[in-house]
C-alpha positions in Angstrom: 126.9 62.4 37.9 128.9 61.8 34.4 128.3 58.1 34.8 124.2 58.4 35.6 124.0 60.8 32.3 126.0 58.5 30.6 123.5 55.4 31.9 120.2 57.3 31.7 120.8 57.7 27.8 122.0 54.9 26.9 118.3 53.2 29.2 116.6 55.5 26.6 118.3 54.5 23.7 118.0 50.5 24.6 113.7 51.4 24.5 114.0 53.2 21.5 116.5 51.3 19.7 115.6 50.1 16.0 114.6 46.7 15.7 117.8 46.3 13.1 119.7 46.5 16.0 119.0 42.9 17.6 117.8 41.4 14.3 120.1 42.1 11.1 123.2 40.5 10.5 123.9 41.9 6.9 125.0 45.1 6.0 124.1 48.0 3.4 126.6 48.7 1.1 125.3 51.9 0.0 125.5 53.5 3.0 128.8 51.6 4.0 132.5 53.0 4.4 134.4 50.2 5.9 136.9 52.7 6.8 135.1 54.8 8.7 132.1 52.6 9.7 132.9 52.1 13.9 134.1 55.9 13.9 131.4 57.0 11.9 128.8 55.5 13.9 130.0 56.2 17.2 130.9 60.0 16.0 127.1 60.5 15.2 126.3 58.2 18.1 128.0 61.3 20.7 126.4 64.2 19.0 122.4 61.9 19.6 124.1 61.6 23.1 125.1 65.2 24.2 122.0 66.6 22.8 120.3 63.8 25.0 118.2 62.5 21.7 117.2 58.9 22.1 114.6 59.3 19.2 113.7 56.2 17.5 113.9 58.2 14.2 117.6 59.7 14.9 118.7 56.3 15.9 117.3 55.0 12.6 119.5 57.5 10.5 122.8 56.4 12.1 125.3 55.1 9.5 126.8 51.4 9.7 128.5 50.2 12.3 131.3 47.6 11.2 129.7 45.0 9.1 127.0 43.1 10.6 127.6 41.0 12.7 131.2 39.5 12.8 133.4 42.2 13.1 130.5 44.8 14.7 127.3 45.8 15.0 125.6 49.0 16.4 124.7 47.1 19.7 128.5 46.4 20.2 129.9 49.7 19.3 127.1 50.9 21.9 128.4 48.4 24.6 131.7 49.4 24.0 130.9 52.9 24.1 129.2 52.9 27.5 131.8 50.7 29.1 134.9 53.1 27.7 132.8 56.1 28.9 132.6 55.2 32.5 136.2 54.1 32.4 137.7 57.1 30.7 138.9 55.4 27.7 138.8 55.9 24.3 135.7 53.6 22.5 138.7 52.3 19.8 140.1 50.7 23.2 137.3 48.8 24.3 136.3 45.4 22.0 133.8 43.0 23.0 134.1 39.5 21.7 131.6 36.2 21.7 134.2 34.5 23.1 136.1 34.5 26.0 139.6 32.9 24.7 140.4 34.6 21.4 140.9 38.1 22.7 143.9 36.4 25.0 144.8 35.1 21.8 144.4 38.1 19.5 146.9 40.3 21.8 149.3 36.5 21.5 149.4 36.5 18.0 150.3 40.5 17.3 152.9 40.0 20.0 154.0 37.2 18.5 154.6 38.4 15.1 156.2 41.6 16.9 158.9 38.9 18.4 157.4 40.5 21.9 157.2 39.1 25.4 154.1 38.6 26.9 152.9 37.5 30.3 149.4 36.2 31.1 148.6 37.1 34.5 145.2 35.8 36.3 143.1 35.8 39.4 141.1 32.9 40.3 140.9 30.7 37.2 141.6 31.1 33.5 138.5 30.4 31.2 137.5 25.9 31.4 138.4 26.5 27.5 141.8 27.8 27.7 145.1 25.5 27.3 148.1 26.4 27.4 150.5 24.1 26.2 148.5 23.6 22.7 148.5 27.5 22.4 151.9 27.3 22.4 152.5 23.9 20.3 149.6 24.8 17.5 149.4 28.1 17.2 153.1 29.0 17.8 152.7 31.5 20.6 155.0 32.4 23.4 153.8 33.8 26.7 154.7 33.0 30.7 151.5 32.1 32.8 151.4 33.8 36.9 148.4 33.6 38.6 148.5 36.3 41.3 145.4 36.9 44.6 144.9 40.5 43.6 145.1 43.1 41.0 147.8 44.6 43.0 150.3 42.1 43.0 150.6 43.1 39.5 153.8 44.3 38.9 155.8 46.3 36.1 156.9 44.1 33.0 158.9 44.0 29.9 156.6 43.4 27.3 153.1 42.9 27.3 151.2 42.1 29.9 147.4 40.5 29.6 145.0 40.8 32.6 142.3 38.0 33.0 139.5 38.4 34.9 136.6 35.7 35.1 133.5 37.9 36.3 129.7 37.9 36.1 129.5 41.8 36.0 130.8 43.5 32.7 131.4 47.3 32.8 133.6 49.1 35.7 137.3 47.6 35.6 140.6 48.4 38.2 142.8 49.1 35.5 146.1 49.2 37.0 149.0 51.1 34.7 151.2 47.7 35.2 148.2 45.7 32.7 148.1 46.1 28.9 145.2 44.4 28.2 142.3 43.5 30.9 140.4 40.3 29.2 136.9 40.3 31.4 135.4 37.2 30.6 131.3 36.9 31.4 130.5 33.3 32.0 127.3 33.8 29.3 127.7 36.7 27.2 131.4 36.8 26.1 134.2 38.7 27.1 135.5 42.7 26.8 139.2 43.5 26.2 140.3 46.4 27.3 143.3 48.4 25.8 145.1 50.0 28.2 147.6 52.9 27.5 148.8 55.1 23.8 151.9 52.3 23.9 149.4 49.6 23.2 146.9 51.2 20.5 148.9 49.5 17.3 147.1 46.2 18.8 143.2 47.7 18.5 143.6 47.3 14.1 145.4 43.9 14.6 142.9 42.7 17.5 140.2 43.9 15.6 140.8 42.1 12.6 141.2 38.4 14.8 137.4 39.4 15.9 136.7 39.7 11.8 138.7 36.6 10.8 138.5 33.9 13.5 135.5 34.5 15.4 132.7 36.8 16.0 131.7 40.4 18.2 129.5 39.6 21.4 126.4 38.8 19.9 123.7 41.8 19.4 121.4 39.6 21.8 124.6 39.3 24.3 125.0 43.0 23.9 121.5 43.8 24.6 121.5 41.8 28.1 125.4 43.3 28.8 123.6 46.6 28.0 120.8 45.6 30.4 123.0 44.8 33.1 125.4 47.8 33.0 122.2 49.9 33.6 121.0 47.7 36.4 118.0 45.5 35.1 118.2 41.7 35.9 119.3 39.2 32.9 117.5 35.9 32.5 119.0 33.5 31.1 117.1 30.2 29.1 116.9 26.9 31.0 119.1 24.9 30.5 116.6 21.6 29.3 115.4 24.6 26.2 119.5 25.0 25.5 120.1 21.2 25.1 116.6 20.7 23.6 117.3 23.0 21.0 121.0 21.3 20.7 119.6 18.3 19.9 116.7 19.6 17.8 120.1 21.3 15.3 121.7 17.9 15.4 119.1 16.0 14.1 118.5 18.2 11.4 121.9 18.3 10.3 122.0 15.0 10.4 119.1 14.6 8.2 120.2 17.3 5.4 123.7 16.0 5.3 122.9 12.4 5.7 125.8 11.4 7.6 126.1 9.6 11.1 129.9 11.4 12.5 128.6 14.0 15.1 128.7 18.0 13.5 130.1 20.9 15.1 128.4 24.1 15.5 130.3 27.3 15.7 129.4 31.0 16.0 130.2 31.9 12.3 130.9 29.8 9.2 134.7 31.6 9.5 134.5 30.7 13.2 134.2 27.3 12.0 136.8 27.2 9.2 139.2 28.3 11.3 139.1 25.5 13.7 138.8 23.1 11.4 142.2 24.6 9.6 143.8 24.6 13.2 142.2 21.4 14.0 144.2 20.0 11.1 147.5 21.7 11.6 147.2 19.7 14.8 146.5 16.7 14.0 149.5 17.2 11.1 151.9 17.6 13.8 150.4 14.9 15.8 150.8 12.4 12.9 153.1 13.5 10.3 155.7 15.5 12.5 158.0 17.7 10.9 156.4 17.5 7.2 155.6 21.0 5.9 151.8 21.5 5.8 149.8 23.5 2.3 146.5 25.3 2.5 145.2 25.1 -1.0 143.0 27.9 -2.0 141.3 29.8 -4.9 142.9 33.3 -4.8 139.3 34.7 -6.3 137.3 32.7 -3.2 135.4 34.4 -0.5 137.3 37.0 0.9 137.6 36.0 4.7 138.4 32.3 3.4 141.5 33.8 1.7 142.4 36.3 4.3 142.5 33.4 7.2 144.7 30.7 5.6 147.4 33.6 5.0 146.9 35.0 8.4 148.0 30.9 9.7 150.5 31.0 7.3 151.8 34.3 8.7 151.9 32.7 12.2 153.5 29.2 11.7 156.2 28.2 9.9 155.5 25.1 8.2 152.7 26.3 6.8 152.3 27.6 3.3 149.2 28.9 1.1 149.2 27.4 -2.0 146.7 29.1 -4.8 144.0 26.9 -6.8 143.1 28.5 -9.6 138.9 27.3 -10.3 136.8 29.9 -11.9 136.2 30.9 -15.6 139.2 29.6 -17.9 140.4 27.0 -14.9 139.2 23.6 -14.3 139.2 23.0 -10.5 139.9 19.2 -11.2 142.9 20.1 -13.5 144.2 22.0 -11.0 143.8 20.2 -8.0 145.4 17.3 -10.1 148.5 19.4 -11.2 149.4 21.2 -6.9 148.8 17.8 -5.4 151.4 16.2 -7.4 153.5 19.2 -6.8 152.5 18.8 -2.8 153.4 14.7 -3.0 156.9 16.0 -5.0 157.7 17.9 -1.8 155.9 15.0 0.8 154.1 17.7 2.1 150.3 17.4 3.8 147.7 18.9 2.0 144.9 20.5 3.1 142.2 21.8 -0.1 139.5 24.0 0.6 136.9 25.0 -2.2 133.7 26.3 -2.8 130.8 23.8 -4.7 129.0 25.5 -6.4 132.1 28.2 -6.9 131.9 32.3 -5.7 130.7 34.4 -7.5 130.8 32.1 -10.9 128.2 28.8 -9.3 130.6 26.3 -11.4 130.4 22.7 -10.4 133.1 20.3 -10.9 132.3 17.2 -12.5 132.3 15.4 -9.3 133.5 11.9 -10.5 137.0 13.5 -12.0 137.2 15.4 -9.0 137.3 11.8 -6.6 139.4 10.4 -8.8 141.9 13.3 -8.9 142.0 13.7 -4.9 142.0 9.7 -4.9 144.6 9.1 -6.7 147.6 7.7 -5.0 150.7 9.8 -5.3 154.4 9.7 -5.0 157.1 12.0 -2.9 160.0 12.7 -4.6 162.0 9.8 -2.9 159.2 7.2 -4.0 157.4 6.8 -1.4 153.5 6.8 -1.4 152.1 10.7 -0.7 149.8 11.5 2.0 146.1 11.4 0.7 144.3 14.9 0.6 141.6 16.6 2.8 139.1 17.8 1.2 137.3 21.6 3.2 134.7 21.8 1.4 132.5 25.1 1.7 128.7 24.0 0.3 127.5 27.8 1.8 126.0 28.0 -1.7 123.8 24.6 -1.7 124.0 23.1 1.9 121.5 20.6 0.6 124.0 18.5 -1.3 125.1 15.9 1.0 128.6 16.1 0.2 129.7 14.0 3.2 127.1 11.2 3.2 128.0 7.5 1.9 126.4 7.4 -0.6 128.1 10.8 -2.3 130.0 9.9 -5.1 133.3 11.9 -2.7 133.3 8.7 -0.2 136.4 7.6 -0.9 138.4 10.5 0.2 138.5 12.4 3.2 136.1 15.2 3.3 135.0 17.7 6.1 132.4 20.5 4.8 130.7 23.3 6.0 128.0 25.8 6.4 127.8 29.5 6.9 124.6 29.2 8.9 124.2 33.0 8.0 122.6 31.9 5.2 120.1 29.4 4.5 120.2 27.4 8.0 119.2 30.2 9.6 117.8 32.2 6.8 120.0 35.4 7.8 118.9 35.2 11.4 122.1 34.4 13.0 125.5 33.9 11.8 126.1 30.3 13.4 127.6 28.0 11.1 128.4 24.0 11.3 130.6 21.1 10.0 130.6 17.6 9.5 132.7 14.9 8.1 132.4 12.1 6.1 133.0 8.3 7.7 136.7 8.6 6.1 137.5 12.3 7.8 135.9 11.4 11.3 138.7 10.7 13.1 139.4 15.0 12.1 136.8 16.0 14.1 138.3 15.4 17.4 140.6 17.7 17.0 139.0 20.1 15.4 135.9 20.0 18.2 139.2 20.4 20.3 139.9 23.7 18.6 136.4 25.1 18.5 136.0 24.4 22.5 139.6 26.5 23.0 138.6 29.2 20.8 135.3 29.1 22.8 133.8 29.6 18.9 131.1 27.5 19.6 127.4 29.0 18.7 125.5 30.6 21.8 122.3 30.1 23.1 120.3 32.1 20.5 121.8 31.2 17.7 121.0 27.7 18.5 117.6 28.3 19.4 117.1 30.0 15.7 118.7 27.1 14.2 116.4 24.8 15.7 113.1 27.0 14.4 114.8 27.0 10.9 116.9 24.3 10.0 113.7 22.1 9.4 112.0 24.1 6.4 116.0 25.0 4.8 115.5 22.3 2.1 111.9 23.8 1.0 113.1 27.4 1.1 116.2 26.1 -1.2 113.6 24.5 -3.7 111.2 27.5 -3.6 114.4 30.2 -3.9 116.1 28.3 -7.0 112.4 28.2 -8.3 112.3 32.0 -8.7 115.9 31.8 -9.7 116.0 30.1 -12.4 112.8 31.9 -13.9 114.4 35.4 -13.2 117.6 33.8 -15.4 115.3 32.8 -18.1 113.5 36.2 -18.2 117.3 38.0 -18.3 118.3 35.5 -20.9 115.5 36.8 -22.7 115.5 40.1 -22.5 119.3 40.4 -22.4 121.2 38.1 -24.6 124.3 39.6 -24.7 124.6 39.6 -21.3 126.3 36.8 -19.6 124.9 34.3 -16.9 126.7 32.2 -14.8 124.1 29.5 -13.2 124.0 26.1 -13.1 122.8 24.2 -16.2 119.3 21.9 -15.9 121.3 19.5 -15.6 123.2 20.1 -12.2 119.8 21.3 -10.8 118.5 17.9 -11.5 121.8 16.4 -9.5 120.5 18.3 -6.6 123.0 21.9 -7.4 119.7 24.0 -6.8 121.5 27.0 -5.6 119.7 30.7 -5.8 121.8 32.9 -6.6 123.8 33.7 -10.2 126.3 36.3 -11.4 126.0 38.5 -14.3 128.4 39.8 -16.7 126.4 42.6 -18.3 127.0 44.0 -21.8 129.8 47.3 -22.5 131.1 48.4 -24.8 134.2 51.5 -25.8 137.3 51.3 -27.9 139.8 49.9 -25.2 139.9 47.4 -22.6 140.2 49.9 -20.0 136.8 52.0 -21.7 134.8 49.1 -21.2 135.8 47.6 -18.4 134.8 51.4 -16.6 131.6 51.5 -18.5 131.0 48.0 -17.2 131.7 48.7 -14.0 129.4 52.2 -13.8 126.5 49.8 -15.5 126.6 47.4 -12.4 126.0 49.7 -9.9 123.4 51.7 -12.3 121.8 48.2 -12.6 121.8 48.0 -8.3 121.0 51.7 -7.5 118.0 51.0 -10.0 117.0 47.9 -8.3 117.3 49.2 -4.3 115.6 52.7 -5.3 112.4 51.0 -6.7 112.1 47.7 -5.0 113.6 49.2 -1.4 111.7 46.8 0.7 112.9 44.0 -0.9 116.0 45.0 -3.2 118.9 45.4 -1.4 122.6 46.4 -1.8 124.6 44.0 0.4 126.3 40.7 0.9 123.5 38.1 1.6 122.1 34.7 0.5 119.7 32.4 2.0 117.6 35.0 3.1 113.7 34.0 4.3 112.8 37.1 2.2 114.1 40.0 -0.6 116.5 40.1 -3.4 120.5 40.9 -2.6 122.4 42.7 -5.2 126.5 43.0 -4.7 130.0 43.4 -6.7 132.0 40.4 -4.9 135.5 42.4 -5.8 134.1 45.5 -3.5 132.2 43.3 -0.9 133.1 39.5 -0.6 136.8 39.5 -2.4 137.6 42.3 -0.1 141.1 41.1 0.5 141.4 39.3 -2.4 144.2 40.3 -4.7 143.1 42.7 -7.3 143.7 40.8 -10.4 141.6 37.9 -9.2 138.4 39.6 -8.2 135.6 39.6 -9.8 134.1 42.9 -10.9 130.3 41.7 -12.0 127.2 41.5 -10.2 126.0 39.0 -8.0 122.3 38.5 -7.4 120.5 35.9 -4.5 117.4 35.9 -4.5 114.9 34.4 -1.5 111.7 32.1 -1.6 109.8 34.5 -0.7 109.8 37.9 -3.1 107.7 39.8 -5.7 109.5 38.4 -8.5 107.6 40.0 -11.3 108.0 43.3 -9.6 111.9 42.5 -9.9 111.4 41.0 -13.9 109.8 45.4 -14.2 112.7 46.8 -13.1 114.9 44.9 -14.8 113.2 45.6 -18.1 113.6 49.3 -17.4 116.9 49.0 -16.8 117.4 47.1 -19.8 115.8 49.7 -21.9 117.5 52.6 -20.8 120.9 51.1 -22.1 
């Protein structure tokens, strides 16, 4: 009876749902506590569900859930709601991931650092995707395969011991004491894991955070169906000719923006994708220079989840070290690549750089021609012999028009891989897919790294392919038209606040193609000690925001965004985006992106207010 209440809602709630829940893949800051944001959703979630209110209005008014879309999503949190309540479990112990192999390795790589034996125990097959011996070889893990005909052959273990199960139905599970962790993997939708018993709960936060860093939840279209299913209405899936038309239809667009000819790789996120391409590399350093230590080099202010990953490899595998790269205000990025590679070739070491052009949150360019000849340049090891030449990763989230990897780009002497966070402009905020692609000198990479993204089972699903396909076409008109209103909102600020402080690229870069749409902004303070005016700074960005998503709140918003079809996206990149980010690099200023499509001189009002009111 438990179970049919449990169903019934949860059949009322999928009909009433807000559209937000299957469509938005950004989150609201001001309404935000990343602490609290899965148990604050689901908390609220419980009291809708014992007082049986489905409302569309009392849906509306529940608070985040995790951070759209990678680490969680209200459709998730529901799924794994649902599916804990009809197996008596907590909701914390249930976690639903896009992929079907990187739960198995989420529960590896906290046993792993917890020096803890682990047994992977299966019936039928294990997921096409997974392999073994480069799990072990790569990634550093440690874990004894036994396939077994039936859940009870099971027996008790010591350590950990992971359950896989390869099913088409997601939802009721035979969890037997002797399993940790039940992996049920769904041939199109993704996979569950299931946290079984208090002696495993100091995995969920460790788990949890794999699902932030290296891939993606299940999808909120993938939750819906799961959702669908678990209350017994049939799932269609798309043909297949629409899922390779649509495949072909992203590949020939890429192809076309980036002007290059090597294949590119599409993955469920843009971190999805930079962490196979890292791993991709680590392997194909061990393949070719065996035994040689391996550096990650990487602004310490950069995107948060950049930062976070290369330490998290660093954590798991020995020879591999984070180096930092300082590249923002008083640092040249050429200088300093120029002064750790010949540190790197001092040690014969492999290095690995990954940057942001234009940089986050200060839209600096390199000039481009120092930069080739910098990671060109042919080094020497400490012994005299000639250094191993650089890869450069380059992240072009910011303007994925620049075709960074083409011939004709000024980098085509030196071996570069970049990619997208298709969050952004590809899909304009649609879907989180991202891609990569290599110039002719890195191509030989991307076997290994399309090795990586088919073992993490990263790559992007059905939908987010089809939304690529609609949108990929117009990105290079929406770019124009966004830097359009861009660089007129600059001009107006400039205007009306000189003293503030603008960091955008020049006339000059646009004209080179660096047409990017978003800027930061260093506003005005003022008080007797560094401390006085860094706080009165500080309280004048978020009086500048709360100003902006007050009066403008169908367009103005407080959250981490860019390459949106429409709006304008305020944020502080040291609360949001430099999350993990050490606190003397972050960047406490505001950084705006705004769309093609917006009422720009609604937003020029505002800020005018705002100006005269300090």
């Amino acid at each position: 009876m438990k179970d049919s209440n449990v169903l019934n809602y949860i059949e009322d709630a999928l009909k009433n749902m807000p559209t937000d829940w299957l469509r938005l893949t950004t989150h609201r800051l001001d309404i935000y506590n990343e602490q609290l944001a899965k148990t604050q959703f689901l908390e609220q979630f419980e009291i809708l569900f014992k007082d049986n209110n489905s409302e569309t209005s009392a849906l509306s008014e529940l608070p985040t859930a995790f951070d759209y879309i990678r680490l969680g999503h209200p459709l998730s949190s529901v799924l794994e709601w649902t599916i804990a309540k009809l197996n008596k479990l907590k909701p914390e112990n249930v976690i639903s991931f896009s992929s079907k192999t990187v739960p198995i390795l989420a529960v590896l790589r906290k046993s792993l650092l917890d020096h803890k034996n682990t047994q992977i125990i299966y019936t039928g097959e294990l997921p096409e995707s997974f392999d073994a011996e480069v799990l072990k070889r790569v990634y550093g893990y440690k874990f004894d395969l036994k396939h077994v005909e039936k859940v009870e052959d099971i027996y008790q273990f010591n350590g950990s011991t992971i359950f896989v199960s390869q099913e088409d139905e997601i939802g009721k599970v035979d969890l037997n004491p002797n399993i940790d962790f039940l992996v049920q993997a769904h041939s199109h939708l993704g996979s569950i894991l299931l946290v079984n018993g208090e002696q495993n709960e100091s995995y969920i936060s460790e788990i949890q955070h794999v699902r932030r860093r290296e891939t993606i939840a299940m999808t909120p279209a993938n939750c819906y169906s799961a959702l669908q299913q678990l209350i017994g209405k049939s799932v269609s899936n798309n043909e297949k000719s629409a899922v390779e038309e649509n495949k072909a239809l992203v590949l020939n667009s890429i192809k076309k923006i980036t002007g290059t000819d090597t294949k590119a790789l599409i993955g469920s996120s843009g971190l999805s994708i930079q962490y196979v391409i890292m791993m991709g590399l680590v392997h194909d350093a061990l393949d070719n220079h065996n035994g040689k230590d391996i550096r990650f080099v990487v602004p310490p202010n950069c995107y948060g989840g950049t930062n976070d990953q290369a330490r998290r490899i660093d954590a798991c595998i020995d020879n591999v070290e984070v180096v930092d790269l300082p590249v923002d205000g008083n640092h040249d990025m050429v200088q300093s690549i120029d002064t750790v590679l010949d540190k790197i070739a001092n040690e014969d070491a492999v290095s690995y750089i990954i940057a942001e052009i234009p940089t986050n949150p200060r839209v600096e360019v390199p000039d481009l021609e120092k930069l080739r000849n910098v990671l060109s340049k042919e080094r020497k090891t400490a012994t005299g012999g000639v250094a191993i030449d650089p890869v450069f990763i380059l992240d072009q989230t910011f303007c994925p028009n620049v075709q960074f990897a083409s011939e004709e780009n000024i980098l085509s002497s030196v071996r570069v891989i970049s990619y997208v966070s298709g969050s952004k402009f590809p899909s304009g905020g649609k879907v989180t897919a991202g891609y990569c692609v290599a110039n002719t000198k890195a191509e030989a990479l991307l076997e290994r790294i399309q090795q990586h993204l088919i073992l993490c089972d990263n790559e992007a699903t059905d939908f987010q392919m089809e939304v690529l396909a609609e949108q990929l076409p117009s990105m290079n008109q929406r770019i124009e038209d966004a830097y359009r209103n861009t660089r007129e909102y600059v001009n107006f600020i400039k205007e009306v606040l000189p003293a503030a402080k603008i960091n955008f690229v020049s006339e000059e870069l646009a004209k080179e193609g660096f047409t990017p749409s978003v800027f930061s902004l260093d506003l005005p303070t003022k008080g007797n000690t560094d401390e006085e005016r860094e706080a009165y700074k500080r309280a004048l960005n978020l009086k500048l925001i709360d100003m902006m998503i007050s009066e403008i709140p169908n367009e103005s918003k407080y959250c981490v965004s860019y390459g949106q079809l429409k709006g304008c996206y305020w944020t502080i990149p040291a609360t949001s985006t430099q999350g993990t980010t050490k606190e003397d690099d972050k960047d406490y200023i505001a950084r705006v992106a705004l769309s093609p499509d917006m009422d720009l001189e609604l937003h020029k009002r505002v800020f005018l207010d705002f100006v005269e009111q300090i």
